[in-house]
C-alpha positions as CSV (number, residue, x, y, z in Angstrom):
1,X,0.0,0.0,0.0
2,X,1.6,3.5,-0.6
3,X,2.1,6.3,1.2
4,X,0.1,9.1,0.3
5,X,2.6,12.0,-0.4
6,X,2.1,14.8,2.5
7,X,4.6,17.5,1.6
8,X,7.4,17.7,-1.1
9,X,11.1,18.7,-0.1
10,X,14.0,20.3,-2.1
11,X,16.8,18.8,-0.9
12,X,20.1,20.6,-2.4
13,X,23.4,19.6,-2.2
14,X,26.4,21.8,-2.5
15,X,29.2,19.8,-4.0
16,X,31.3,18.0,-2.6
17,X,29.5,17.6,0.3
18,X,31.3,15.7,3.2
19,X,30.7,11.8,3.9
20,X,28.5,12.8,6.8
21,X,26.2,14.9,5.0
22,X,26.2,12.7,1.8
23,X,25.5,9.5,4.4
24,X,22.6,11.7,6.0
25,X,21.2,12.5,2.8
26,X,20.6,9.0,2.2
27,X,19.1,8.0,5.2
28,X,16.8,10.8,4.9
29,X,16.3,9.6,2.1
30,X,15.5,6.6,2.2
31,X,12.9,7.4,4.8
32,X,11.0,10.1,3.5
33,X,8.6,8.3,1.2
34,X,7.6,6.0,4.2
35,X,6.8,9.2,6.0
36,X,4.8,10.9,3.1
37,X,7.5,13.0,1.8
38,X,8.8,13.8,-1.5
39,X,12.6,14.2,-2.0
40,X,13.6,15.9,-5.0
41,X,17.5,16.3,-5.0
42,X,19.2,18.6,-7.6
43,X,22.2,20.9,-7.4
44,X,21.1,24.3,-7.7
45,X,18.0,25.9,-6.1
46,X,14.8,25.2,-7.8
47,X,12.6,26.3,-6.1
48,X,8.5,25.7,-6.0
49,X,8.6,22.7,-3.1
50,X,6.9,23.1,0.6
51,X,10.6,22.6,2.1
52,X,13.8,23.1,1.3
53,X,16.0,20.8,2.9
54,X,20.5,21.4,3.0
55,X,23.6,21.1,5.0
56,X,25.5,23.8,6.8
57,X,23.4,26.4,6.6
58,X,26.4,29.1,7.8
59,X,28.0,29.0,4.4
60,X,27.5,32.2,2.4
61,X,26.0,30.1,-0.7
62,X,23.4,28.1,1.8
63,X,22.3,31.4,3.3
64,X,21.7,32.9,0.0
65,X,19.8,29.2,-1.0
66,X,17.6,29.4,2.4
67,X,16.8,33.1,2.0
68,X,15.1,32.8,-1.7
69,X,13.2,29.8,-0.3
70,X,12.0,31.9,3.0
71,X,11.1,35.0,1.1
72,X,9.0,32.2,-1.4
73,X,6.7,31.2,1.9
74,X,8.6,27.7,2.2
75,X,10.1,26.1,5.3
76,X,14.1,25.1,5.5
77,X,15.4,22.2,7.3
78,X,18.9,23.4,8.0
79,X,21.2,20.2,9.3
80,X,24.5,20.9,10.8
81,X,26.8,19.2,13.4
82,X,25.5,18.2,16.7
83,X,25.3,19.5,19.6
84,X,26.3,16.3,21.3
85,X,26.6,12.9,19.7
86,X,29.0,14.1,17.1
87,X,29.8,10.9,15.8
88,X,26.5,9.2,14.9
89,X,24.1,12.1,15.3
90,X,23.4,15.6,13.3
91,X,21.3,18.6,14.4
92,X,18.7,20.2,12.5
93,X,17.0,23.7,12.1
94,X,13.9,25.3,11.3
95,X,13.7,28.5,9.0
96,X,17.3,29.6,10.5
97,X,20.8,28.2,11.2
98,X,20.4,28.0,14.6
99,X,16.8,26.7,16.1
100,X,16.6,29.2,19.5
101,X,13.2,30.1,17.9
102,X,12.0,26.5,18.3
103,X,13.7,25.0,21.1
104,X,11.0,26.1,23.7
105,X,8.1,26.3,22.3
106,X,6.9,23.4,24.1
107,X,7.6,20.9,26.7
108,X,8.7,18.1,24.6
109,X,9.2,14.7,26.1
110,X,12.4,13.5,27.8
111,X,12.7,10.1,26.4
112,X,15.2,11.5,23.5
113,X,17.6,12.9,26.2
114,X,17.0,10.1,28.6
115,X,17.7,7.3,25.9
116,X,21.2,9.6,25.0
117,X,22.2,11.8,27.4
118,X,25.2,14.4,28.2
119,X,26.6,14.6,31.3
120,X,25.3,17.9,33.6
121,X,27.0,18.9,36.5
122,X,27.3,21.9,38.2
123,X,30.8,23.2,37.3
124,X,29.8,26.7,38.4
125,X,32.1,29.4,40.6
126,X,30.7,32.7,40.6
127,X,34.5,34.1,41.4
128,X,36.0,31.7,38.6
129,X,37.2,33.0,35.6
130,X,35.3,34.1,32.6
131,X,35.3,32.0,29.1
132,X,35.2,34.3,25.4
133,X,34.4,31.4,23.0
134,X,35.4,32.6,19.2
135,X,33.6,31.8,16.3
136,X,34.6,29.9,13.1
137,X,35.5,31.1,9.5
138,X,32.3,30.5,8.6
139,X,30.3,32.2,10.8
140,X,32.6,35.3,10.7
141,X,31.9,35.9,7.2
142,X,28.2,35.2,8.0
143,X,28.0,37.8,10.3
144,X,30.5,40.2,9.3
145,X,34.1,40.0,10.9
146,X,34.2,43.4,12.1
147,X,31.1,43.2,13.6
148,X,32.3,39.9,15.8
149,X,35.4,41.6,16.8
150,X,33.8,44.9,17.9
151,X,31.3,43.0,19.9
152,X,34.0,40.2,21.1
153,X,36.3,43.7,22.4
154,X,33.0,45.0,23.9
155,X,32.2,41.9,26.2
156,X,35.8,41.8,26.9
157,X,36.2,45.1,28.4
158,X,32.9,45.1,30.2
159,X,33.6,41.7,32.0
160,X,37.3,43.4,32.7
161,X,35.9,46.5,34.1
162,X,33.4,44.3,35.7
163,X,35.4,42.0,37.7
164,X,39.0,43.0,37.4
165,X,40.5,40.6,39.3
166,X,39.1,37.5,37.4
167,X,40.7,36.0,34.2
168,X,39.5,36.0,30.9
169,X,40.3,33.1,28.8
170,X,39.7,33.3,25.3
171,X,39.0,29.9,23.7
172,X,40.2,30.1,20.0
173,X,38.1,28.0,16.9
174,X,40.7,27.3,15.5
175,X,44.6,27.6,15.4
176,X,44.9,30.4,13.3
177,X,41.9,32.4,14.1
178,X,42.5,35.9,15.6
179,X,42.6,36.9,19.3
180,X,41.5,39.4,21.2
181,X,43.7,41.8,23.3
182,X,43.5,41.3,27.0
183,X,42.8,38.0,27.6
184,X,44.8,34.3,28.2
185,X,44.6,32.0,25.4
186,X,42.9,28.4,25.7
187,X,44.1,25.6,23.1
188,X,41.2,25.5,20.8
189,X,42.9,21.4,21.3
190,X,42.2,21.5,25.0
191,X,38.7,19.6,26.0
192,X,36.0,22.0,26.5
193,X,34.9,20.5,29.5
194,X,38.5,21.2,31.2
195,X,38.5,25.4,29.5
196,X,34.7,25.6,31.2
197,X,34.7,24.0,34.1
198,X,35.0,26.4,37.9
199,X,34.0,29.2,34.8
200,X,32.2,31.9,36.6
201,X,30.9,33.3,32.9
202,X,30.5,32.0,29.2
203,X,30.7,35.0,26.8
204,X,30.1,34.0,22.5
205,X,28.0,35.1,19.6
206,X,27.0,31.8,18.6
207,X,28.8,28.8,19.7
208,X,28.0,25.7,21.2
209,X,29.5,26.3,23.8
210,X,27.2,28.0,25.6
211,X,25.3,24.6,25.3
212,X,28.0,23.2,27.2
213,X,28.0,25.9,29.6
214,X,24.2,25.3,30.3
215,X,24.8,21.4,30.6
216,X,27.2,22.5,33.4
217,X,25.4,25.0,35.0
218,X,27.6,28.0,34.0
219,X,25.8,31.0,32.7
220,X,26.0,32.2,29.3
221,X,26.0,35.2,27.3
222,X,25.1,34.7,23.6
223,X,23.9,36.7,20.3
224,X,22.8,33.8,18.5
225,X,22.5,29.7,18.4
226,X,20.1,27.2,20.5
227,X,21.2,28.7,24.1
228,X,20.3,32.0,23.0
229,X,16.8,30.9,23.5
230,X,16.8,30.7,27.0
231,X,20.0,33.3,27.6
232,X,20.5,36.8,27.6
233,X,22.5,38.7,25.3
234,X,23.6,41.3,27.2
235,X,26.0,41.1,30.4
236,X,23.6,41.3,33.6
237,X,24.6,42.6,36.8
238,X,25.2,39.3,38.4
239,X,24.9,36.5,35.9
240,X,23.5,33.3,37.6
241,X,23.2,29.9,36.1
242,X,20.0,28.9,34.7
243,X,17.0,27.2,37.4
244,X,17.4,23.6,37.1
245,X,14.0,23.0,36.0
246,X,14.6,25.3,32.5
247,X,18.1,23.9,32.3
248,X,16.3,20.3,32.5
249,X,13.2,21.4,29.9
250,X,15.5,23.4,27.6
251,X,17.8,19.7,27.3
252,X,15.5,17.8,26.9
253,X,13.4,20.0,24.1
254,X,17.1,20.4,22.9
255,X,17.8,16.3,22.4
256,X,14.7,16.5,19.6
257,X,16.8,18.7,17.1
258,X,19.2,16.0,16.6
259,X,19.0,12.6,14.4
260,X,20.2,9.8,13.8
261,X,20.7,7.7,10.9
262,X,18.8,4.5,11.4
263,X,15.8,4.1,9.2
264,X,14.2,4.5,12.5
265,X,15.4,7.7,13.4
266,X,14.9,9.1,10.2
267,X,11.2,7.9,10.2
268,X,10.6,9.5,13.5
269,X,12.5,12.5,12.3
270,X,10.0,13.6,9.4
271,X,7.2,13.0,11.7
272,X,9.0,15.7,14.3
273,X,9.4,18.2,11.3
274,X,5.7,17.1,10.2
275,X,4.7,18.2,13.9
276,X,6.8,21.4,13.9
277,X,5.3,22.6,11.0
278,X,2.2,21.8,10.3
């Protein structure tokens, strides 16, 4: 008996697309018709489906792709990597790159996180020192790399003149990305767990890092990305870490934007994105 075809998804791929994309794709895939979905795959933006469905939605030719589809009246599923669960798991978006508009809309149920957890702690010191995590190649020329230095200097200073006896450690992206004055450098090689933890403050425009921070209790400043939907962007007069029970519900909500590959998880995946936007 077949499926009766619910929606209809561009998905567009960007070549050459890495092994993990190109091994999501297919799983997706593979799924979709199962889950009343039409796949059509090509290699430049047509245009004219319900959604619009790519991988790393920071890159300047993606954002361009997801903005003609947005403007059209369609939904974008925007995969990237995950938040935790790198190795078998990928996250997904909604309309955006980052799903902070999403995350909370609802109490979802636990089971996801329960069935593959992160470990959360409370790693907090409110004297320790404070954590500026940089941003990527990508997402500097996304956002403009003036604009993330200017507001990276600004953060820095104010947390400075704030609490000038504490450290601030700036946690690089990568080797060769650019640092800050005024602050001690952590090996973007060094464990994030080990830069974070007795951290008093996590300061970044977008990273996943300040899910980490959350995860550990440690409160966040961010501009952008799935935290910003429960942090502030702005440096408050005494940052706190979040109350466990929106730390707990924001986790848990969180554990629902990212997929496996199994034809299981892929099944249960379109009928998530079927839920989200109907």
């Amino acid at each position: 008996m077949k499926t009766a075809v619910a929606t209809a998804v561009e998905l567009v791929q960007f070549p050459p697309e890495s092994t993990r994309a190109l091994s999501l794709f297919s799983a997706l895939t593979a799924a979709a018709r199962g889950a009343g979905v039409e796949v059509v795959t090509t290699t430049q933006y047509r245009g004219g489906t319900p959604w619009l469905l790519l991988w790393g939605p920071g890159a300047p030719a993606r954002r361009t792709v997801m903005d003609r589809h947005l403007l059209a009246g369609g939904h974008v599923l925007a995969w990237d990597l995950s938040y935790w669960s790198r190795n078998h798991k990928a996250r997904v978006s909604f309309d955006a790159a980052h799903p902070w508009k999403w995350v909370m809309r609802a109490s979802l149920p636990a089971l996801r996180f329960q069935s593959d957890p992160v470990p959360v702690e409370n790693a907090w010191k409110p004297n320790g020192h404070v954590v500026v995590a940089g941003l990527g190649d990508k997402a500097r020329v996304q956002y403009g790399p003036d604009v993330i230095d200017a507001w990276e200097r600004t953060m820095i200073r104010d947390c400075r003149e704030r609490w000038p006896n504490r450290l601030v450690m700036y946690r690089k992206k990568k080797i060769a990305s650019p640092v800050p004055d005024h602050v001690e450098v952590a090996s973007c090689g060094t464990p994030i767990e080990t830069v974070l933890r007795g951290a008093s403050l996590v300061v970044t425009w977008h990273s996943n890092v300040a899910v980490d921070a959350i995860r550990l209790g440690i409160p966040a400043i961010c501009r952008d990305g799935a935290a910003a939907a429960v942090c502030p962007s702005t440096l408050e007069a005494e940052p706190t870490p979040l109350p466990v029970a929106v730390r707990e519900r924001f986790l848990h909500n969180l554990a629902w934007f990212q997929w496996g590959t199994s034809p299981a998880e892929c099944s249960a995946f379109w009928a998530f994105a079927h839920g989200m936007l109907a």
